[in-house]
C-alpha positions as CSV (number, residue, x, y, z in Angstrom):
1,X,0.0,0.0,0.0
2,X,2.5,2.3,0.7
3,X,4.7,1.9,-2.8
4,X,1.6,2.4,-4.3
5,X,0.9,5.6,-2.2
6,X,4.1,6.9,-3.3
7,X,3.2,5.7,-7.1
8,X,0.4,8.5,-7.1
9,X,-2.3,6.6,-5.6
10,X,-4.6,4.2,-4.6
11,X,-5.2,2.7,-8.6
12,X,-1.1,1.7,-8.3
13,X,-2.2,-1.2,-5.8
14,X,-1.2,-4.5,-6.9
15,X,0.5,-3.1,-10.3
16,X,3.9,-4.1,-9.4
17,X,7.0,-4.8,-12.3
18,X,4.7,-8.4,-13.5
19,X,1.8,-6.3,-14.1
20,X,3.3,-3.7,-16.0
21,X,5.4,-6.4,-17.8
22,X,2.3,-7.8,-18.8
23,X,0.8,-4.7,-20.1
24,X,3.6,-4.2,-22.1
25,X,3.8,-7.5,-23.8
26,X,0.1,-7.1,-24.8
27,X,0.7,-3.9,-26.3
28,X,4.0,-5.6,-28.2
29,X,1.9,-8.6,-29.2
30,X,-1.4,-6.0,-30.7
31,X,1.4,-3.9,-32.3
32,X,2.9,-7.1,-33.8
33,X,-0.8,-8.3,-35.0
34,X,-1.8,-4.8,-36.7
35,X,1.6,-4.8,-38.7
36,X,2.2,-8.4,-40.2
37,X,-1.7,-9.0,-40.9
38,X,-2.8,-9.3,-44.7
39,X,-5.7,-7.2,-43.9
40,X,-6.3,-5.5,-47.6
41,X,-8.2,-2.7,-47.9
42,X,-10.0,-2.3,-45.0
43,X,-6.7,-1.6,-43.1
44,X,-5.6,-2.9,-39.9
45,X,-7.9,-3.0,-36.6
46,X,-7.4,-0.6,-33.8
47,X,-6.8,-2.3,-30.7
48,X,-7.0,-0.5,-27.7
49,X,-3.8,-0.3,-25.1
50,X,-4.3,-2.4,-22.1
51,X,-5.4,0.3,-19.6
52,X,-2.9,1.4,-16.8
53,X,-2.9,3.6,-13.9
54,X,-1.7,7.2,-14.8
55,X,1.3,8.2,-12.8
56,X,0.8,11.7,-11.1
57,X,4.7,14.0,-10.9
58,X,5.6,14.6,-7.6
59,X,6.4,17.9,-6.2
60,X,10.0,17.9,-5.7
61,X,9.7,21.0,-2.8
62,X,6.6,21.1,-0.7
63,X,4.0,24.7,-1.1
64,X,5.9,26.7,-4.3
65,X,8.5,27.0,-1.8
66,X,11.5,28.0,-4.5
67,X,14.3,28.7,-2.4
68,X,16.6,26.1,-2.8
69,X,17.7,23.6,0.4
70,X,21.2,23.5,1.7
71,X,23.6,20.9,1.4
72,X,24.6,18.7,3.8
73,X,27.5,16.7,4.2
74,X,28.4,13.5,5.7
75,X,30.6,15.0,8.1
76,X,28.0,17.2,8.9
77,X,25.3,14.4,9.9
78,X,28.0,12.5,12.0
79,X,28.7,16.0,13.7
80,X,25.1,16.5,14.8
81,X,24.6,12.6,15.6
82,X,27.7,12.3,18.4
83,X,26.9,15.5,19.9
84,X,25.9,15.0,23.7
């Protein structure tokens, strides 16, 4: 629940790297049918994507904030961790 969360959202549950393997090879296999088919004039069929959840872009700074986040070192972390 929580990958999916961080996906974009609840319609991400249960579509893990199978799922959009899966997808994938169904759209290769369609894509594969529409262009070796002897389908004469009428032209190929359209066949429709497998649906998938639509991924939402994350904010990379939280409220518009623009100003830009400092730094920090690994020196720096260790300094603030061993203080007493």
């Amino acid at each position: 629940m929580t990958t999916a969360l961080a996906a974009g959202g609840i319609e991400h549950f249960g579509w893990g790297v199978d799922r959009h393997m899966d997808a994938d090879l169904y759209d290769a296999l369609n894509a594969n049918t529409r262009a070796t088919g002897n389908w004469g004039k009428k032209g190929p069929p359209k066949i429709p994507n497998r649906p998938r959840p639509k991924f939402k872009p994350q904010l990379k700074q939280s409220d518009g904030d623009t100003t830009p986040k400092p730094k920090v070192s690994v020196k720096s972390l260790h300094a603030s961790m061993s203080r007493r």
